[in-house]
N, C-alpha and C positions, 0 to 999 in steps of 0.2 A: 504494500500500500504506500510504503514513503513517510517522508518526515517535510513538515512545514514549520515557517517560524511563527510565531502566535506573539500578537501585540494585546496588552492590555492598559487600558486608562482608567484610573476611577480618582474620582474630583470629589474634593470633601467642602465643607465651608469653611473650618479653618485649619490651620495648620497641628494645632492641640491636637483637634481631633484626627486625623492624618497620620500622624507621628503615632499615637496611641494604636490607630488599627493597622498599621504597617508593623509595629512591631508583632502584634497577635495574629498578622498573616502571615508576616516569616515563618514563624513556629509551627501552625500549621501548615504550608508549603513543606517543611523537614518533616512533619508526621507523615503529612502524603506520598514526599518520595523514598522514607522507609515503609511503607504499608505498599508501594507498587513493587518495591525491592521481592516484597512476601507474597503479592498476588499481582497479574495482569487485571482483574475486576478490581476498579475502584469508584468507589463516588460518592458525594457529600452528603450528608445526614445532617439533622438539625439537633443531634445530641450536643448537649454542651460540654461536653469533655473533647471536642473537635469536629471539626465540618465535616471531617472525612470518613469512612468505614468503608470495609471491602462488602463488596453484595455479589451475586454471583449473576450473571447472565447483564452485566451494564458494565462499559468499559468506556474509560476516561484516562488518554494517556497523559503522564503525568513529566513535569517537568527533574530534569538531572540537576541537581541542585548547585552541580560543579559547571554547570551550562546558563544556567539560569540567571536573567540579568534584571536583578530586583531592584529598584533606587524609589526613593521617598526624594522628589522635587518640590517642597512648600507645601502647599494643600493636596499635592497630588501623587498617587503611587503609582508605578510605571513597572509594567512586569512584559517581558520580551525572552521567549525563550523556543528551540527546536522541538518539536514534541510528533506525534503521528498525526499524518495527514489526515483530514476529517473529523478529528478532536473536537468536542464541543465543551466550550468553555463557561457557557450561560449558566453552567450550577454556580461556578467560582462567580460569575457576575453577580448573579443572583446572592452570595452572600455576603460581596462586599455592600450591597445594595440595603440589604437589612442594617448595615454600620451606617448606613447614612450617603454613601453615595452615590454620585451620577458615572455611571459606568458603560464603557462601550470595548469592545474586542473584535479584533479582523484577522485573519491570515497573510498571510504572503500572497495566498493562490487567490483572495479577494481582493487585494490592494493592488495598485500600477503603481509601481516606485515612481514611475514619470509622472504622476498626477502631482505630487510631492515638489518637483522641479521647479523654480521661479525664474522665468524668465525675462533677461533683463538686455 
């Protein structure tokens, strides 16, 4: 099937709050790429001991945390990383979305790097 690079954006209102859920989605990001290390079925639950659990028969490739290009820019966390192509990422949006954010995600194979381009 392949690998694609997966862009993530989620915009908070301030930067408190930001800082705060960027550090509790690290953590979870490291649960999730130990629990994919243990199963290819993974995906997020609303337990609050983590977003993540393995379920069988749903699969959510998950990022290498040694690939994974996490950064906290001001009110906004920016997650960018290779993962399997056709990955759906709307659970993750969906629960940074519950913290309070305005969140959107694209692939590679949906974006045109040349849309990007300013021409001058």
């Amino acid at each position: 099937m392949g690998e694609a690079y997966y862009y993530l954006k989620a915009e908070f209102n301030d930067e408190k709050t930001a800082k705060k859920v960027f550090e509790d989605f690290e953590a979870r990001l490291k649960d999730l790429v130990v629990l994919h290390e243990e199963s290819p079925t993974i995906m997020p639950t609303d337990r609050p001991a983590g977003v993540f659990a393995t379920q069988e028969g749903t699969r959510i490739e998950t990022p290498d945390m040694a690939e994974m290009d996490l950064n906290l820019d001001g009110d906004t966390i920016l997650l960018c990383c290779e993962v399997w192509h056709m990955t759906d990422w709307e659970p993750i949006a969906k629960w940074l979305r519950t913290q309070g954010a305005k969140v959107g995600w694209t692939t590679e194979s949906e974006a045109c790097i040349f849309d990007c381009i300013t021409l001058s």
